[in-house]
C-alpha positions in Angstrom: 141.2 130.6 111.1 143.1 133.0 114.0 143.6 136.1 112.5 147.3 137.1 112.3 146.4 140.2 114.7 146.1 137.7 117.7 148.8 135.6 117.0 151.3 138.5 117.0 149.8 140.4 119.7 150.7 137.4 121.8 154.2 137.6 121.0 154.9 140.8 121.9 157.1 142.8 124.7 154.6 145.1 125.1 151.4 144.7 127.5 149.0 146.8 126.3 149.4 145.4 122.6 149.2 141.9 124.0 146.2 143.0 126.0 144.8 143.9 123.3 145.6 140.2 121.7 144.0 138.8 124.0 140.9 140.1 124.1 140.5 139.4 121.1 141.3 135.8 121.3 138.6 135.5 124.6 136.1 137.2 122.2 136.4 134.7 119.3 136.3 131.7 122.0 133.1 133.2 123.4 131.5 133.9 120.0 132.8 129.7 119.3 131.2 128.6 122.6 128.3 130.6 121.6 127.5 129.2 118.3 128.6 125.5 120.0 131.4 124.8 117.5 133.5 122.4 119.6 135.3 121.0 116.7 136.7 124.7 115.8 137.7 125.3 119.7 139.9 122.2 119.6 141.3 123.4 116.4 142.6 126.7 118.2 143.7 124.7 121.0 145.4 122.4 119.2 146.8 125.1 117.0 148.9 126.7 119.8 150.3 123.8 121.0 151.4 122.5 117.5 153.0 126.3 116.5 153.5 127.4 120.2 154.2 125.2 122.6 156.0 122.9 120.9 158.0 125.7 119.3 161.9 125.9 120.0 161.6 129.4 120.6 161.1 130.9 123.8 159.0 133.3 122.7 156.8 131.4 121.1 156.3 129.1 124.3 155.9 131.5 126.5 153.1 133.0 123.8 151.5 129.7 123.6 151.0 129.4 127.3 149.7 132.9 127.8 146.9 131.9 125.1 146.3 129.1 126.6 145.5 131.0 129.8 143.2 133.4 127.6 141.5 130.3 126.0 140.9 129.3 129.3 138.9 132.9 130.7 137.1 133.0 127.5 135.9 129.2 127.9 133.9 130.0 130.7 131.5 127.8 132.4 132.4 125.6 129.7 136.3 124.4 130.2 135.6 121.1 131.8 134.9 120.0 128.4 138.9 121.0 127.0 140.4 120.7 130.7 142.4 117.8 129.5 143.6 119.5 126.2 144.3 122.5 127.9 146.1 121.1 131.2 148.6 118.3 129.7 150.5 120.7 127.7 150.5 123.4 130.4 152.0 120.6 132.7 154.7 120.0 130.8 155.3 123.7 130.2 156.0 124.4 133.9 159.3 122.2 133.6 160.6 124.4 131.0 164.1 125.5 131.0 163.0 129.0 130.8 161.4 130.9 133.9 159.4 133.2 132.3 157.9 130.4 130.7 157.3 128.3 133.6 155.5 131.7 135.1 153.5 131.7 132.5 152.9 128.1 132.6 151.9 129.3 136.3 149.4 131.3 135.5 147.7 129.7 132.6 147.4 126.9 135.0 145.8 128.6 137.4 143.0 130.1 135.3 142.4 126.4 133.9 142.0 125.4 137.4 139.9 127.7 138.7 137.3 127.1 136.1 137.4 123.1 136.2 137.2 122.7 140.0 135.0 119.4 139.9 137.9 117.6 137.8 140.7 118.8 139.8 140.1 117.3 142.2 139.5 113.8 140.2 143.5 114.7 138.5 144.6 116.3 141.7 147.7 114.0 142.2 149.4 114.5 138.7 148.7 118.4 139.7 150.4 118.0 143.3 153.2 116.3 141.7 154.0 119.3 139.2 153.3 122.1 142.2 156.2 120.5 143.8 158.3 120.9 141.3 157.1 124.2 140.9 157.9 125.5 144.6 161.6 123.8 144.6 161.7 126.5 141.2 164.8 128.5 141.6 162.8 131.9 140.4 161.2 133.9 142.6 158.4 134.9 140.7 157.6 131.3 139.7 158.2 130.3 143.8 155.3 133.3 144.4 153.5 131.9 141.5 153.1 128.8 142.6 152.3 129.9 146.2 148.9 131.3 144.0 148.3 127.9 143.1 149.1 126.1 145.9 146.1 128.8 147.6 143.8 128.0 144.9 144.5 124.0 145.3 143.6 124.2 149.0 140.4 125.9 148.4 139.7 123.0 146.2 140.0 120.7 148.0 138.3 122.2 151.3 135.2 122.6 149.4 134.8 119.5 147.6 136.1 116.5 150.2 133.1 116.9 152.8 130.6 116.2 149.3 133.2 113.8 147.4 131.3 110.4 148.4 128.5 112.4 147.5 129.6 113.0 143.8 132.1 111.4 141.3 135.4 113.7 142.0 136.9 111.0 143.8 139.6 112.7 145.6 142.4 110.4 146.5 143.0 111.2 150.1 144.9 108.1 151.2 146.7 108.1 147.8 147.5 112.2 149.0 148.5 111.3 152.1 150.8 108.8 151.4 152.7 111.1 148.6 152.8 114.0 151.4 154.3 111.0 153.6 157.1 110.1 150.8 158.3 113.4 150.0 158.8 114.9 153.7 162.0 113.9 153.5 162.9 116.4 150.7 165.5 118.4 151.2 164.1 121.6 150.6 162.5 123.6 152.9 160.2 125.4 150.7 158.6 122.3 149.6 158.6 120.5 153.4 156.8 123.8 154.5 154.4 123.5 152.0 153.7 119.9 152.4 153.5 120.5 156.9 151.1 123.2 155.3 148.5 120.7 153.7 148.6 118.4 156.5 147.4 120.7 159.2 144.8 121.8 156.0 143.8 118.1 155.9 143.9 117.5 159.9 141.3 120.6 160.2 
């Protein structure tokens, strides 16, 4: 069971006490990686997106992606094993009607990313679809959020395509290039400097 303490922490205004949430909630996934009890993991997961994510408050979204995010830190070496679990709902959160969900969507995203490097690249056009989205965002702070992302997706990518016919990441390059093609002709600029962006990345 997740103790009430962490699911309230997570709800609240105040950063220090959802710190301190969250910190707890990296400590019990570490503890449940430690003692290899995958079946309790997915329960947690699971749990937040049931009673979180899929919550009508905003609140309560926004809470479910920031422990998702945590989840994700405390998981370690080991996320490739949840990356699908954790990502799809994350995903969908980023096209919420609330920003500060979105930026939290954002961020959780990033932190799943980080850690599962091998299989982004394998999912990396459902991903370049949503960052997109994401840098057409009317916000600000989810524009400059996904500008993180976008960083982090180019690093990716720069490291793994010169091994990818080495390994089984499979990027899709020609399938890439022709979505970069399609969506040039997008009428906002943010998104047509971002997409010139990962050409000249590609090109190099």
């Amino acid at each position: 069971d997740i103790p009430v303490s962490i699911t309230k922490a997570i709800l609240l205004t105040s950063h220090e006490k959802r710190r301190a949430g969250s910190l707890e909630l990296e400590r019990m996934i570490r503890n449940l990686i430690a003692s290899n009890k995958d079946t309790q993991i997915r329960r947690v997961i699971n749990f937040f997106q049931k009673e979180f994510i899929d919550n009508t408050s905003i609140t309560h979204r926004k809470g479910g992606a920031y422990a998702l995010s945590v989840i994700a830190l405390g998981l370690g070496d080991h996320i490739e094993r949840y990356f699908k679990i954790l990502l799809t709902p994350v995903l969908e959160l980023c096209g919420d009607i609330e920003p500060r969900v979105r930026f939290t969507a954002c961020e959780a995203m990033y932190n799943i990313l980080k850690g599962s490097r091998a299989l982004v690249l394998r999912n990396f056009i459902s991903i370049f679809d949503k960052l997109m989205v994401l840098f057409a965002d009317v916000d600000l702070e989810v524009q400059k959020a996904s500008q993180s992302l976008d960083r982090l997706l180019k690093d990716i990518v720069c490291e793994g395509i010169p091994n990818d016919h080495k390994n089984e990441n499979q990027f899709q390059l020609d399938q890439f290039i022709a979505v970069i093609i399609e969506k040039l002709s997008v009428g906002n600029p943010s998104v047509r400097r971002m997409l010139v962006s990962w050409i000249r990345i590609l090109d190099s």
